[in-house]
C-alpha positions in Angstrom: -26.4 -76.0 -36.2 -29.0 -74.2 -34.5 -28.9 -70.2 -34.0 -29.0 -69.1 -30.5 -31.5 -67.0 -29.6 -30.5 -62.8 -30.9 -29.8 -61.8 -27.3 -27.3 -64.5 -26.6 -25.7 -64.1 -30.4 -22.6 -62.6 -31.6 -22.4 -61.1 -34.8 -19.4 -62.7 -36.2 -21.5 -65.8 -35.9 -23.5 -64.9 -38.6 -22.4 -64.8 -42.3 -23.4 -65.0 -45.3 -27.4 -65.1 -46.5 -28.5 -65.2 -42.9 -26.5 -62.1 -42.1 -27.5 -60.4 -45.8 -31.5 -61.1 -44.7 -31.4 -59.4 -42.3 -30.1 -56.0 -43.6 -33.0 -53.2 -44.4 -32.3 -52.8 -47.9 -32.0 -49.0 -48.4 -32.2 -46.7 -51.0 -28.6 -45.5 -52.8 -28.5 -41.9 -53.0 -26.7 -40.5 -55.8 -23.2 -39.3 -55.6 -23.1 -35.8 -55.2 -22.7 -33.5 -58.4 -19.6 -31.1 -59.3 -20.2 -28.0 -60.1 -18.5 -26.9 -63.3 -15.4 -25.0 -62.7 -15.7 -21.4 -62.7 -19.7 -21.6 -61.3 -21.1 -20.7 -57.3 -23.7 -22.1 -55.5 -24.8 -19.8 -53.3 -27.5 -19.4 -50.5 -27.1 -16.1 -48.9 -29.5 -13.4 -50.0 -31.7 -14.0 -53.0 -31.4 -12.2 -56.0 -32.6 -8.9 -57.2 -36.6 -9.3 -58.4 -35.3 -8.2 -62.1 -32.7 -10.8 -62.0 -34.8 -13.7 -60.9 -37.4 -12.3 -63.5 -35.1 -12.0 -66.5 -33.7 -15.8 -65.4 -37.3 -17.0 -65.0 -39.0 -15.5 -68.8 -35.0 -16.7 -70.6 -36.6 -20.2 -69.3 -40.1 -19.7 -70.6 -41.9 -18.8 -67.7 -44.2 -15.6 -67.6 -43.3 -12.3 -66.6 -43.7 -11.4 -63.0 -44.1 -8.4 -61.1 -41.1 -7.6 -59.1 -42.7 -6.7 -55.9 -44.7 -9.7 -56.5 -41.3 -11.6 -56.9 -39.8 -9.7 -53.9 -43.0 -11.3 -52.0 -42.3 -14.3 -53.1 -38.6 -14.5 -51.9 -39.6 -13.0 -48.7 -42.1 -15.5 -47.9 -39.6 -18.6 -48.9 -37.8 -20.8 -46.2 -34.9 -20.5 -48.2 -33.1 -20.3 -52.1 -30.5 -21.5 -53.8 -29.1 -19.6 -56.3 -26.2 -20.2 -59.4 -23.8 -18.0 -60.7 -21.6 -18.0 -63.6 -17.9 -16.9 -64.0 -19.2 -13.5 -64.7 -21.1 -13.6 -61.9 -24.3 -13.7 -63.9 -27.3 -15.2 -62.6 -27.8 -19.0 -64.4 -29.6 -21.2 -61.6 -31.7 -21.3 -59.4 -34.4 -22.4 -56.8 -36.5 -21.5 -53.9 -38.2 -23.5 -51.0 -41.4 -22.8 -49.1 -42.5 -25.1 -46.3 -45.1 -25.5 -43.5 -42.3 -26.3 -41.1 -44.1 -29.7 -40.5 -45.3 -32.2 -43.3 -44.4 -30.6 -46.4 -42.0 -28.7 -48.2 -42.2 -27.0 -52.2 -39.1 -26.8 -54.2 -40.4 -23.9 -56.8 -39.0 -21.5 -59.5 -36.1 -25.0 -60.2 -34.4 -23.3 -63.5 -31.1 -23.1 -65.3 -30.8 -20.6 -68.0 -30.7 -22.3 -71.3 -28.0 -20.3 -72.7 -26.0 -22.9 -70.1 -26.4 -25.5 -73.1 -23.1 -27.5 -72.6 -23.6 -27.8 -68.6 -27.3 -27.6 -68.3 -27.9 -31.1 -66.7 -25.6 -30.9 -64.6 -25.9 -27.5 -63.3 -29.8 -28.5 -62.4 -28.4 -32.0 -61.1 -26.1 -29.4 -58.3 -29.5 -27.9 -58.1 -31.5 -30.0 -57.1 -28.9 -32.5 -55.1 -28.6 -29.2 -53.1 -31.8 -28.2 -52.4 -32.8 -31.9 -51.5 -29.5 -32.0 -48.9 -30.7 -29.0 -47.3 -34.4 -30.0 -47.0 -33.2 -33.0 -45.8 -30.9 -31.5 -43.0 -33.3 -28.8 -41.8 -36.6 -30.9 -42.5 -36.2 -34.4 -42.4 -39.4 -36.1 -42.9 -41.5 -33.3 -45.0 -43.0 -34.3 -48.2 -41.5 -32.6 -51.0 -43.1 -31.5 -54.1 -41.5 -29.7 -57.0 -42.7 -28.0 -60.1 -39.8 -27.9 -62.7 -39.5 -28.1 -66.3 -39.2 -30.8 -68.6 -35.8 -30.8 -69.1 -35.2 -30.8 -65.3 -36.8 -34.0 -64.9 -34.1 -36.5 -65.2 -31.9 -34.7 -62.5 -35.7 -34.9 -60.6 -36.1 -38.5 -61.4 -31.8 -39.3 -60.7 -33.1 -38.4 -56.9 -36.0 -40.6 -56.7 -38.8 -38.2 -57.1 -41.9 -39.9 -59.1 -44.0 -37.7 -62.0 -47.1 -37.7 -60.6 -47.2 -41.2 -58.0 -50.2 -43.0 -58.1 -51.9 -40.6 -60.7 -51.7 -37.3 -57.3 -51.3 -34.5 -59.8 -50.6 -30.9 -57.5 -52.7 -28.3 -58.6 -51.6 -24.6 -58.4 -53.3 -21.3 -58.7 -51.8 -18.3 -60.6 -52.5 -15.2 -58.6 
């Protein structure tokens, strides 16, 4: 039997492998995470700079200067930040953008006291911060700069270590 040309089809006349060909194959997103009971995602107001700093050196980073933190949350689109029962500071990340083509995802860190929920605290993390980008800047390349042990919750949302050999390159002020 012949197929009638698409404008005079109907779609329940296709089945099968002609239908399935002709479906854009597209890429599963992962489920979203749960947060562990008795944790908050928040995005209101960022931290206090000697919060973000004390979260930021527990994860191996160097110490910053808190106005040059408080510069740094200033200037950022956006942040994401995780709290424990206790209200204590255990996640978090920030996002700069040129409004346009590109977007950062920087400062991605969970405090490695959290040892029994430290995946999937950065997995809410980052499944967060991607949603959001996503919503408020569909279309912008995102780059990230995380940890090691944040890379399979990077790689679980189809970001690429390094694509092609483009390495970012970064400048420490």
């Amino acid at each position: 039997m012949a197929l009638q040309p698409a404008c005079g089809t109907r779609v329940e006349e296709f089945s099968g492998p002609v239908l399935d060909s002709l479906l854009i194959p597209f890429r599963s997103q992962p489920q979203p995470p749960a947060l562990p009971e008795g944790y908050s995602l928040e995005a209101g107001a960022p931290p206090a700079a000697a919060e973000l700093n004390g979260l930021l050196v527990a994860c191996g980073d160097p110490s910053r200067g808190f106005e040059r933190l408080e510069k740094a949350l200033a200037r950022s689109a956006w942040q994401l930040t995780m709290r424990n029962s206790a209200g204590a500071l255990v996640g978090f990340v920030r996002a700069t953008s040129d409004l346009a083509l590109n977007a950062n995802l920087w400062d991605l860190s969970v405090h490695p006291s959290e040892t029994e929920h430290a995946q999937q605290l950065l997995l809410v993390l980052v499944h967060g911060a991607l949603g959001r980008l996503r919503r408020e800047l569909p279309g912008c390349s995102i780059s990230v700069a995380a940890p090691p042990v944040a890379l399979e919750a990077l790689r679980r949302h189809g970001f690429v270590v390094d694509p092609g050999g483009i390495r970012a390159m970064g400048l420490r002020l």
